[in-house]
C-alpha positions as CSV (number, residue, x, y, z in Angstrom):
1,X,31.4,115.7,137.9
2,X,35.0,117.8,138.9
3,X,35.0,115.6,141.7
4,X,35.5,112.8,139.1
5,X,39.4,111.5,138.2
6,X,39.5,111.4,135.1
7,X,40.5,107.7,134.9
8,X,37.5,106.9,136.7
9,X,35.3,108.2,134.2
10,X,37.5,106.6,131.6
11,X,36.8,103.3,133.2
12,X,33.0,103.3,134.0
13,X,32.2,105.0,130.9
14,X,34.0,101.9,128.8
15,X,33.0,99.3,131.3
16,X,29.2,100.9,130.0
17,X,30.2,100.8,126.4
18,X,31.5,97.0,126.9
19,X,28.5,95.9,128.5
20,X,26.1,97.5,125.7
21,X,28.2,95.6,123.3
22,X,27.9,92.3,125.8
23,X,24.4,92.5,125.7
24,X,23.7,93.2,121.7
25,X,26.1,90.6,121.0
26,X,24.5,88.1,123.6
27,X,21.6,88.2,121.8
28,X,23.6,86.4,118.7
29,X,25.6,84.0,121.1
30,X,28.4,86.0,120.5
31,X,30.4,88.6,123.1
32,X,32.4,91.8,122.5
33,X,35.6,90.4,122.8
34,X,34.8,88.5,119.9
35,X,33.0,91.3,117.7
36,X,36.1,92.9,118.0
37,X,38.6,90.3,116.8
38,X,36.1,89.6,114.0
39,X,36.3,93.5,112.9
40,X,40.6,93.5,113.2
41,X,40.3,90.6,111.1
42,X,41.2,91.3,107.2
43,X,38.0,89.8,105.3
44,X,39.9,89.1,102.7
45,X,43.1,88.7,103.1
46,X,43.2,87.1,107.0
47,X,45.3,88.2,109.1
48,X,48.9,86.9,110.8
49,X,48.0,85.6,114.7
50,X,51.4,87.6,115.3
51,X,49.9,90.6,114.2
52,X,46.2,90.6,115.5
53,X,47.4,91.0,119.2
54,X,49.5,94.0,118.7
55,X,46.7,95.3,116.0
56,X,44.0,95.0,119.0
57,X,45.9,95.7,121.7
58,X,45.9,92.8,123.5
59,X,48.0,89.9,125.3
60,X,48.4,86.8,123.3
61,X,47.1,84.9,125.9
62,X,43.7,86.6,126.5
63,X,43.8,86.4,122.4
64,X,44.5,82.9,122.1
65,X,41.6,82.0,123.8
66,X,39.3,84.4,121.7
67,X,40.3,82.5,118.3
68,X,40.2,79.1,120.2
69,X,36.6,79.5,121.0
70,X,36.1,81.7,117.2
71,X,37.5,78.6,115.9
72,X,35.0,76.2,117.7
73,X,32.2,78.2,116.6
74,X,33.4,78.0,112.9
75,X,33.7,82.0,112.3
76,X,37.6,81.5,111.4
77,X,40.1,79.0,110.3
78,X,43.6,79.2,110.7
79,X,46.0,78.9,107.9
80,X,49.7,78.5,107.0
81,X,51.2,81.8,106.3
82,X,52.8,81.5,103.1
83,X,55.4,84.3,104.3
84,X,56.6,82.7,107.2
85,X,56.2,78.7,107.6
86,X,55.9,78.8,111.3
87,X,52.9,81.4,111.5
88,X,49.5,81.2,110.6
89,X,46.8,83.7,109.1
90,X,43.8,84.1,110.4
91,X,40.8,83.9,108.0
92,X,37.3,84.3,108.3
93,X,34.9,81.5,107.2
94,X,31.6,82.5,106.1
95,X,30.1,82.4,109.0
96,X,32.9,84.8,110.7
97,X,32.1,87.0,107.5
98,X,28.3,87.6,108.3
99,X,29.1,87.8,112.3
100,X,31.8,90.4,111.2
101,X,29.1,92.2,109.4
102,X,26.9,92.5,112.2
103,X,29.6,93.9,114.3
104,X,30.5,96.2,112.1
105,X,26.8,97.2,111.7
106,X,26.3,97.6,115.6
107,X,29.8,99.9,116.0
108,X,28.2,102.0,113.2
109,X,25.1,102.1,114.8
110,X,26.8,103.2,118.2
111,X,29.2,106.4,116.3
112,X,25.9,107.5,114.6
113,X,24.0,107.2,117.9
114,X,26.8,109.7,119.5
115,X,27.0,111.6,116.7
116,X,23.5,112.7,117.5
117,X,24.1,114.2,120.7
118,X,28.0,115.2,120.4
119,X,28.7,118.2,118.5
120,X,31.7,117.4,115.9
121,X,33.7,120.4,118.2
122,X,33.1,118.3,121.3
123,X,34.3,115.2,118.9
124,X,37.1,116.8,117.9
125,X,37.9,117.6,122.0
126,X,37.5,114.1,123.0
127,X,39.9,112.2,120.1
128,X,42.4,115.1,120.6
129,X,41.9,114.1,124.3
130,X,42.2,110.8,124.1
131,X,45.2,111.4,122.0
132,X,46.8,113.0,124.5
133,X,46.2,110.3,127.1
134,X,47.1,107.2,124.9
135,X,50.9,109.5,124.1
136,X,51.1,110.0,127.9
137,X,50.6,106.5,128.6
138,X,52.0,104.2,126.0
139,X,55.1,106.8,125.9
140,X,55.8,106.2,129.6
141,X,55.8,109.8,130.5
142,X,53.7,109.5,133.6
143,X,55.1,107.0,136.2
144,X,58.6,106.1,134.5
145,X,59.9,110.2,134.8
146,X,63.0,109.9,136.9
147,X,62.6,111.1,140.1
């Protein structure tokens, strides 16, 4: 495995992870992409469209789609945001609440699977590790050093 950048095993080991989560969900009719937006959703409370992107890390575009097809499906509904008249907050219907259930029971499912077989010190390594490459990365200090 030193042969191995360590992007590389960054990227096949979440392209794995993703299609696990692809597969359990297509079982429901459902994908990742949309187990995830279901689980940065606040059940009770909704959530602003301006925030969910940011919150999940994603472009607006990519997201707009998501809730447009969410929508379709009938596990959200989109409401005026009392705070600001020109947003809206995302809720979940019913529906959206027993599909964000699921989702949550599957990623549960998943830590407690890796739990199993990862020793909390080789837990510890990998979030302090992944730490370390999301600071690197969203602070700009790998490509944008001045030369």
């Amino acid at each position: 495995m030193k042969d191995k950048t360590i992007d590389y095993v960054l990227r096949t080991t979440w392209l794995t992870v993703q299609k696990m989560y692809n597969e359990e969900a297509g079982k429901f009719g459902s994908t990742m992409a949309t187990g995830f937006t279901l689980l940065s959703i606040d059940p009770e409370k909704g959530t602003p469209s301006t925030a969910l992107g940011p919150k999940m890390g994603m472009e607006a575009t990519s997201l707009s789609r998501i809730l447009k097809t969410m929508e379709t499906k009938g596990l959200i509904v989109r409401k005026p945001n009392p705070n600001d008249g020109r947003g809206v907050i995302i809720c979940l219907t019913e529906f959206g609440i027993e599909n964000r259930d699921y989702s949550k029971e599957k990623v549960l499912l998943f830590n407690e699977a890796i739990r199993k077989h990862v020793s909390e010190e080789q837990l510890d390594n990998f979030y302090e590790t992944a730490e370390v490459i999301n600071d690197l990365v969203c602070n700009k200090k790998i490509y944008n050093q001045n030369d």
